[in-house]
N, C-alpha and C positions, 0 to 999 in steps of 0.2 A: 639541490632539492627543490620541488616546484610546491610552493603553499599557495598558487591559486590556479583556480581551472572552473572556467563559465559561472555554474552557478554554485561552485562551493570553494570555504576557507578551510582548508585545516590548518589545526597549531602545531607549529615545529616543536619538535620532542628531544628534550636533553640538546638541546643546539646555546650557542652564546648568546650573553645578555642582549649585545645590539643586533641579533634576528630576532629574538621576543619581541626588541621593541619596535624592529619591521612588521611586524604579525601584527602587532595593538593598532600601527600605521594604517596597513593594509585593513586589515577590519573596517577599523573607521568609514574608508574611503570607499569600501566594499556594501556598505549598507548608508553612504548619505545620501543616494539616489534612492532610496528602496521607501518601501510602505508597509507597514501591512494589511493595508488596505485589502478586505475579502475581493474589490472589482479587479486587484491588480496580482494578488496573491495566495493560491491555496493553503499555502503552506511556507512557514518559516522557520529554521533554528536558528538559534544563537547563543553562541561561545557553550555548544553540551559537550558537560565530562559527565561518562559513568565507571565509576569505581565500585566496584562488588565489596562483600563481609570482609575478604581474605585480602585485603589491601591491592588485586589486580584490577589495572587501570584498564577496561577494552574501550573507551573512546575518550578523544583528547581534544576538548577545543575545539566540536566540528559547527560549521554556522553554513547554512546554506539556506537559498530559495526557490519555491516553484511553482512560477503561473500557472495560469489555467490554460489549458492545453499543452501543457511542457510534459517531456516524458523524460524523465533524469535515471541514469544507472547509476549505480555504486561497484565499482569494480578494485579488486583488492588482491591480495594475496588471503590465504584462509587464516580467520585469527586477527585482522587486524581492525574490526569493529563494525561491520557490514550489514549481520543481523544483529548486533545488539544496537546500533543505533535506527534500526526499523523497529526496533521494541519499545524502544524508550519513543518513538514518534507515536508509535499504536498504543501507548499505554501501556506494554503490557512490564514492562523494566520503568521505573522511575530514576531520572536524571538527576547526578547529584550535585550539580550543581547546572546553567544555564535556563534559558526560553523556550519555547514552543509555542508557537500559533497557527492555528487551522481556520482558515476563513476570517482571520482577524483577531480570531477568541485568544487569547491566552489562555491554553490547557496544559499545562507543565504536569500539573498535579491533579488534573482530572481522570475520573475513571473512564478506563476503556471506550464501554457502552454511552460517554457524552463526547465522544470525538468525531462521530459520524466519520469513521475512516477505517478500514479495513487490512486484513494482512493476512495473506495468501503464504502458506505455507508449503515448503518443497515438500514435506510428508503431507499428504492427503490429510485433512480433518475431516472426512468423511464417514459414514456409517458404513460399514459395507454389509450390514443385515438388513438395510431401506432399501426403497427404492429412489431413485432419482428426483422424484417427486415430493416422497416427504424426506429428502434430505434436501431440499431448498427449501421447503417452508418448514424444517423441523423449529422447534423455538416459537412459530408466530400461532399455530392452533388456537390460542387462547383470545387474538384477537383476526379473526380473520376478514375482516374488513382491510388489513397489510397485502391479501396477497392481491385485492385488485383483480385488474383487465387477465392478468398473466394466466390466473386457472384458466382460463378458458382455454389458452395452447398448449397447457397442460393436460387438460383433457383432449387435445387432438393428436397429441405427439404420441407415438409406441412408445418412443424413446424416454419416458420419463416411468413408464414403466421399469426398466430394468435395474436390477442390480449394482450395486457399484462396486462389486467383484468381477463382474462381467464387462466391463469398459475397459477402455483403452485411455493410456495416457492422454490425451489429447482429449479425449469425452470427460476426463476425472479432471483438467484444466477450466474446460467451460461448465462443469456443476460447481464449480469452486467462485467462478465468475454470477453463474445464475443468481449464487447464495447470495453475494454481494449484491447486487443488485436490484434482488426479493425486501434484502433491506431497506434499498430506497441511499444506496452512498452515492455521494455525491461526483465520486471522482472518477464513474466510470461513465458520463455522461455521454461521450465519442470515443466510447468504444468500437460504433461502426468504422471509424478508421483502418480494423483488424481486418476487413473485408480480405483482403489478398491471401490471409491466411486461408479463408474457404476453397480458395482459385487451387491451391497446395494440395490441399486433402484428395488422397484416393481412395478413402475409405468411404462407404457409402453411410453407414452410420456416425462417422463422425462428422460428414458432411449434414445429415439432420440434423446433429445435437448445435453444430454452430448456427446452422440456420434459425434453431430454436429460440436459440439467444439473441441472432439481428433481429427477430419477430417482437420478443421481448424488450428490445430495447426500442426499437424503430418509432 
């Protein structure tokens, strides 16, 4: 069984005492070069379990790190702790036991909305009675000094006109990205990197909508 790989530890499950005590070894050795220094680290866990009401354990011991600029997957079988350990980093599940730090902070126990970190959902959280437009800025109306330079390509784009019934997967991806971003998070700073994805598209509107978004971030 492999309990290490690049930038994460998990804890071996139901295994004998002297692999536990390789796991506490490994840990150690795993985090004395590390920081969490915000210059060196977006994002750190350390040793998270989350156990639900019903005594089911979905995450075991997991500790991982990730620079700035590092793009990490989590690849699993389904059920074995994948989104619940993106909840418990977004806030939105609490860790019942371990660390968390974003930019340095220790946030274990903070709310959502002081994490400055976002989570992108496979079901759309979108309106689909908006338009594309006030579903990026929905939330901010109240101070709109938030939306900045960006109305302005808001007001030049058709595209933020439409519907988000009327989109295509690929268009419902980059309003999901917009949002983020309207907010001002930190972690999608070189998102121009996705360039190649533009190169891909043959749709001519979803060629806008991502152009919208290099415009926006550029």
């Amino acid at each position: 069984m492999e309990i290490k790989s690049n930038n994460t530890v998990i804890k071996p499950q139901g295994l004998p005492s002297h692999i536990e005590d390789l796991y506490q070894k490994l840990k150690v050795e795993f985090f004395n070069n590390r920081t969490n220094s915000p210059d060196l680290n977006v994002l750190v866990i350390d040793n998270i379990d989350k156990v639900y009401e019903n005594g089911f354990q979905a995450v075991f011991g997991t500790s991982l790190f990730l620079k700035k600029g590092e793009f990490l997957s989590l690849l699993g079988p389904s059920g074995c702790g994948k989104t619940t350990t993106l909840r418990v980093i977004a806030g939105l599940d609490t860790a019942t036991s371990g660390q968390i730090y974003i930019n340095g902070a220790d946030v274990t126990y903070s709310e959502p909305i002081d994490r400055d970190i976002t989570m992108v959902f496979q079901n759309y959280a979108l309106f689909p009675h908006l338009s594309v437009r006030k579903n990026i800025t929905f939330g901010l109306d109240a101070n709109p000094s938030k939306i900045g330079k960006e109305a302005k390509y808001y007001k030049e784009e058709k595209f933020v006109k439409n519907k988000i019934n009327n989109l295509k997967q690929i268009q419902n991806d980059i309003v999901n990205l917009l949002k983020i971003k309207q907010k001002n998070q930190a972690l999608l700073e070189k998102i121009q990197k996705h360039q190649a994805i533009y190169d891909k598209l043959k749709n001519k509107q979803s060629k806008k909508a991502l152009s919208l978004f290099f415009k926006i971030n550029g």
